[in-house]
C-alpha positions as CSV (number, residue, x, y, z in Angstrom):
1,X,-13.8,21.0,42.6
2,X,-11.3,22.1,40.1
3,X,-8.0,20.5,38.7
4,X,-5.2,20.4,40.7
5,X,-2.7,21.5,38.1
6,X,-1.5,25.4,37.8
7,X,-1.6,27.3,34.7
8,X,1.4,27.1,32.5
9,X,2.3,23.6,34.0
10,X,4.1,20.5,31.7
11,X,4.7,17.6,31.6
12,X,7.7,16.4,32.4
13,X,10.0,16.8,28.6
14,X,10.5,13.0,29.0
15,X,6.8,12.3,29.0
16,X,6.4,14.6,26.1
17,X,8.7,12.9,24.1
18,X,7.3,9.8,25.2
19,X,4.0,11.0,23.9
20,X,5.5,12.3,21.0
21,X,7.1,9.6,19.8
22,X,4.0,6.5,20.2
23,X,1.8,9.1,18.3
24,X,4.2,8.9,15.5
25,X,4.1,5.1,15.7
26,X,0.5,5.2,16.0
27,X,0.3,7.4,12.9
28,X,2.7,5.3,11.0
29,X,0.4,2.3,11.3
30,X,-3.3,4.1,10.8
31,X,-1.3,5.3,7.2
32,X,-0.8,1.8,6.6
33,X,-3.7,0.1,7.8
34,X,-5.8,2.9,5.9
35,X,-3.4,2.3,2.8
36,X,-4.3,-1.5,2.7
37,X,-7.8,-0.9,2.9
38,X,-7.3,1.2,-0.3
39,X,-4.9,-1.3,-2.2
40,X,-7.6,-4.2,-1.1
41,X,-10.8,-2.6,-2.9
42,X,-8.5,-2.1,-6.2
43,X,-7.3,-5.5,-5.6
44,X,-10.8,-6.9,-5.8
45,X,-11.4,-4.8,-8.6
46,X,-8.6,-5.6,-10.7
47,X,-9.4,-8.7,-10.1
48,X,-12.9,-8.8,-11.7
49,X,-11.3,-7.5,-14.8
50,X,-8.9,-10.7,-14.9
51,X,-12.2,-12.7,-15.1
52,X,-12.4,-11.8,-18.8
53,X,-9.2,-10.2,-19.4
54,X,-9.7,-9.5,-23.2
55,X,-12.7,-7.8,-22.6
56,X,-11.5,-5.8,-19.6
57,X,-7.9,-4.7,-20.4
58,X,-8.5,-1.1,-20.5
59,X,-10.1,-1.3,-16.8
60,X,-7.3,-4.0,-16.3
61,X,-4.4,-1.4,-17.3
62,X,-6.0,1.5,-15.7
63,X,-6.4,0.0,-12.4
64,X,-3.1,-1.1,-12.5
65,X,-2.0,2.3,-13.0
66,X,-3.9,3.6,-10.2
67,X,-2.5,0.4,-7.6
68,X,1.4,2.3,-8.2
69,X,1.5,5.2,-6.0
70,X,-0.9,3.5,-3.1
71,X,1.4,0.9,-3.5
72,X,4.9,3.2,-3.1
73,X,3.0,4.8,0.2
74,X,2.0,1.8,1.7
75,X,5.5,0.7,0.9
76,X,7.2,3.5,2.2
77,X,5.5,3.5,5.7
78,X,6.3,0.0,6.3
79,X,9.4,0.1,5.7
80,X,10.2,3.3,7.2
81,X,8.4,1.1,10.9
82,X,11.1,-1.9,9.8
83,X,14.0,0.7,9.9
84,X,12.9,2.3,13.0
85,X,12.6,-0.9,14.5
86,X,15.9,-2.5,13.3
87,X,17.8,0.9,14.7
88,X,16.5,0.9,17.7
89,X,14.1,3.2,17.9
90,X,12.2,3.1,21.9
91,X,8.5,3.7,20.6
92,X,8.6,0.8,17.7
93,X,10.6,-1.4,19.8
94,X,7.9,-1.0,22.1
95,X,5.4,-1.9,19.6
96,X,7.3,-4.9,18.7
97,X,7.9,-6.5,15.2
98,X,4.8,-8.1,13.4
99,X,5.1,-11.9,13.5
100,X,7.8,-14.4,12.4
101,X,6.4,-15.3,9.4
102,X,4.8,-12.0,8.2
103,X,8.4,-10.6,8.4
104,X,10.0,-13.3,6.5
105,X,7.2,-12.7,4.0
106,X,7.2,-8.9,3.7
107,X,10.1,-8.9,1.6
108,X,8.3,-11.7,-1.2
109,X,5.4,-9.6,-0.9
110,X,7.3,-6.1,-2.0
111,X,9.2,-8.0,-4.4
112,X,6.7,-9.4,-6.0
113,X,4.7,-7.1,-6.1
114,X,7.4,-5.2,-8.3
115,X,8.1,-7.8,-10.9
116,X,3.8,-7.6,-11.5
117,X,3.2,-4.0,-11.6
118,X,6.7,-3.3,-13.5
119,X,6.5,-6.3,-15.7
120,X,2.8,-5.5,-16.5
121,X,3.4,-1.5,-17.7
122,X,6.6,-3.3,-19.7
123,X,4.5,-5.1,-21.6
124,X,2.3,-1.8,-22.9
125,X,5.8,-0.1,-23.5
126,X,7.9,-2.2,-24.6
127,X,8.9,-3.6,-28.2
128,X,7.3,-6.9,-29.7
129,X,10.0,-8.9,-29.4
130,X,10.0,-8.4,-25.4
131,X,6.1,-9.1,-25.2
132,X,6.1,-13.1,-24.9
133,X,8.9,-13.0,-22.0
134,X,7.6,-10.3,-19.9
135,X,3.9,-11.9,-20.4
136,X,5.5,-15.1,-19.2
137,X,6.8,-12.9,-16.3
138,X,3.9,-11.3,-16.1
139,X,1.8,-14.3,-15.5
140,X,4.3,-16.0,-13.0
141,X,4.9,-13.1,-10.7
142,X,1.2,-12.7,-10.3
143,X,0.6,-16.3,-9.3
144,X,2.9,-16.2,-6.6
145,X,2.0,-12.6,-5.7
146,X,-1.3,-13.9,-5.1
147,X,-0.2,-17.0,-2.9
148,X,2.0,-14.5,-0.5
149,X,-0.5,-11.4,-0.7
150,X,-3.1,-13.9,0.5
151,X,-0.9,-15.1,3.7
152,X,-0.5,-11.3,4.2
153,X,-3.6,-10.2,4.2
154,X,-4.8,-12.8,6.2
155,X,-2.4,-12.1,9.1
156,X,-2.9,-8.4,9.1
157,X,-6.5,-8.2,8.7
158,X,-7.5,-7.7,12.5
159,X,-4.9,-4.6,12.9
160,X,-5.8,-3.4,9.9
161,X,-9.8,-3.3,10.8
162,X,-9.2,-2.4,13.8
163,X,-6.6,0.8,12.9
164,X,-7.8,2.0,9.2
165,X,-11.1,3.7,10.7
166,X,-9.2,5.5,13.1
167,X,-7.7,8.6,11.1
168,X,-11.5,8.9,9.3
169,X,-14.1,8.8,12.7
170,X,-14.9,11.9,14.5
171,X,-14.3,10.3,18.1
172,X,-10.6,9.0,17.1
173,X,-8.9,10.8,14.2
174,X,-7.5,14.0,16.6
175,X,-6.4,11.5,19.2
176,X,-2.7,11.3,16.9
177,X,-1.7,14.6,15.0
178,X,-1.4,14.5,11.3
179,X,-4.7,12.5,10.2
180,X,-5.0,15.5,7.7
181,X,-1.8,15.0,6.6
182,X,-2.2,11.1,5.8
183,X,-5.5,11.5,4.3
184,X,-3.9,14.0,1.6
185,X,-0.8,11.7,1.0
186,X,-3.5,8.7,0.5
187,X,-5.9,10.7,-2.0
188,X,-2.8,12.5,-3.8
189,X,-1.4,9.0,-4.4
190,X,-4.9,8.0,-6.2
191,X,-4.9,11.4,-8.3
192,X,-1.8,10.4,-9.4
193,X,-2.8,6.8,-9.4
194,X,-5.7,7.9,-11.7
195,X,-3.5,10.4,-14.2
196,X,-0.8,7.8,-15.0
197,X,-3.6,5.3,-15.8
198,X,-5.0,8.4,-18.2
199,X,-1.5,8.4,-19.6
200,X,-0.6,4.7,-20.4
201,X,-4.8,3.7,-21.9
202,X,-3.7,4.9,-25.2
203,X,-1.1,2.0,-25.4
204,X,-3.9,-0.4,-24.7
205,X,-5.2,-0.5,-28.3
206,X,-1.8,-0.3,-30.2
207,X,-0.5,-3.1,-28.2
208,X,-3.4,-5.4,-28.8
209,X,-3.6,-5.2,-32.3
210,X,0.5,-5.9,-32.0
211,X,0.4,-9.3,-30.2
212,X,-1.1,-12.6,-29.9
213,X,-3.2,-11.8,-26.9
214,X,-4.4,-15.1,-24.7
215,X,-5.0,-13.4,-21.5
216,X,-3.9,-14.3,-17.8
């Protein structure tokens, strides 16, 4: 009882593309989802160190450091699905749009996000007389980061469970080409992640000793 099919025979180059083109989507969102998982256990972790933020602003800078370049890929990938979308692309129409209000946010969430990270290596670089505004900054971005990043989270955490495991098992992570690929782009984003937080520690202690320092 063998197969049916005859050596050298195709698929029809429609269905190929076909194929081609919802692995793509499928390995746009297992980057993502695998990406959030990363940004979330940093997350947690940075903050713990806002708990006592004195104590902890060397782990508080350095994590921060690391979040960046996660942060650029996770950005990257979503947007680069948005774009797709938005010109028309069959396999991410076919996918569809994340909800109403997950879309409206996504743009707070990015922005946001910005004004934190960028306001908080400002602070380390800049001179004393920008330190009280871009702590005020600082301190506001974050509190409404934390509002929209909650909402977000919260309305992707199914798909992200359910997707972020996917590029990592043994039973699922060769059913889309390129799970090598985005494991390398997530672990050179910490490496880098992890060498710019090396960099900017050395500000730490010349900028505390510079400033009035009250914490978050």
């Amino acid at each position: 009882m063998g197969s049916t099919s005859h050596p050298g025979h195709r698929p029809p180059e429609g269905a190929e593309s076909h194929g081609r083109a919802s692995d793509a989507v499928e390995g746009n969102a297992r980057l993502t989802a695998t990406t959030a998982v990363v940004l979330f256990v940093l997350l947690a972790a940075e903050g713990v160190t806002i708990l006592r933020i004195h104590a902890l602003l060397s782990p508080h800078v350095f994590i921060g450091m690391v979040l960046i370049p996660p942060v650029l890929v996770k950005t990257t990938s979503t947007t680069y699905r948005m774009a797709r979308y938005y010109l028309g692309s069959p396999a991410y129409r076919r996918k569809g749009p994340p909800p109403v209000l997950l879309r409206l946010l996504g743009p707070f969430v990015v922005v946001l996000t910005v004004a934190v990270l960028a306001s908080g290596v400002a602070l380390l670089l800049a001179g004393s007389a920008w330190q009280r505004p871009l702590l005020l900054l600082h301190k506001a971005s974050f509190v409404l980061w934390f509002g929209a990043m909650t909402i977000h989270i919260l309305g992707h955490v199914a798909d992200t469970a359910r997707l972020a495991p996917r590029d990592w098992m043994r039973s699922t992570r060769r059913d889309v080409a390129g799970a090598g690929l985005r494991q390398w782009a997530i672990a050179s984003s910490l490496v880098v992640g992890v060498l710019l937080g090396f960099l900017i520690l050395g500000r730490v202690g010349p900028w505390l000793a510079s400033t009035p320092f009250r914490g978050h």
